[in-house]
N, C-alpha and C positions, 0 to 999 in steps of 0.2 A: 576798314575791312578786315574782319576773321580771317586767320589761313584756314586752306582748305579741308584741316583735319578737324573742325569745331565748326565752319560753316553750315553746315546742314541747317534749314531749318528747324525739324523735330529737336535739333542739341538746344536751339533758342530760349525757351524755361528755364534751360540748367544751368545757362552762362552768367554769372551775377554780375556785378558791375567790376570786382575787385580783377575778375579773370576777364574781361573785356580790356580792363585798363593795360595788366601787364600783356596779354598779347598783342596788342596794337602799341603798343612802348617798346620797338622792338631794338636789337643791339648790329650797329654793322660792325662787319671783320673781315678777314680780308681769306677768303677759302683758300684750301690747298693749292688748290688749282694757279690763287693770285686773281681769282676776279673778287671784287667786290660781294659778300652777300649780307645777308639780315638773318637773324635769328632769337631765340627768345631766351628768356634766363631762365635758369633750370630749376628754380624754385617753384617756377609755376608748372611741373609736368603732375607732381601729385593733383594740381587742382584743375587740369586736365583729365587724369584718368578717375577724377571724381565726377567730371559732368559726364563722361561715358558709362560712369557705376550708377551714377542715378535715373539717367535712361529709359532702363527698361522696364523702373517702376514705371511709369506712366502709359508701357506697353506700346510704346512707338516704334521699335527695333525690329528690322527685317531679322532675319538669320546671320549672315553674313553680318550685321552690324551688330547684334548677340554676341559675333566673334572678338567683336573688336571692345566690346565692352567688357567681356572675361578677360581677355589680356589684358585691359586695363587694369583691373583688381588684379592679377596676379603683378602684373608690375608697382602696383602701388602698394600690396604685402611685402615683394620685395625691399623696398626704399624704406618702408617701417623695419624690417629686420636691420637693415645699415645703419639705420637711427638708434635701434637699442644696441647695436653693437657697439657704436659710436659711443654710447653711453657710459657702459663698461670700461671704458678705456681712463 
């Protein structure tokens, strides 16, 4: 089962098998809090905010999920500027 930020059906076309595998591969730790939780490794957030850039080519995106797909690209320019800076170094 997808979490619920990639579930939608309309995301379904965009999910390829490679970002299926690492979200359902998930990591447990143990939360602030001390409970138990799961989460995903953070290599897969660029190919997250890829299946929300791709989207809206195929014109399936309410407004409101329009929203969530511009943030995605700006979070995913972000993480590219971190990469060439990383570079530089």
């Amino acid at each position: 089962m997808l979490p619920e930020f990639v579930s939608a059906k309309f995301l379904e076309d965009y999910i390829d098998d490679e970002v299926r595998e690492l979200l359902t591969n998930t990591l447990n730790y143990t939360a602030i809090n001390g409970q138990p939780a799961e989460g995903i490794r953070a290599i897969i957030i660029p190919k997250i905010c890829d299946v929300w850039i791709r989207a809206p080519v195929g014109g399936k995106l309410t407004d409101s999920q329009k929203k969530v797909a511009l943030n995605a690209q700006k979070l995913q320019s972000a993480l590219a500027g971190v990469g060439i800076t990383a570079l530089k170094v």
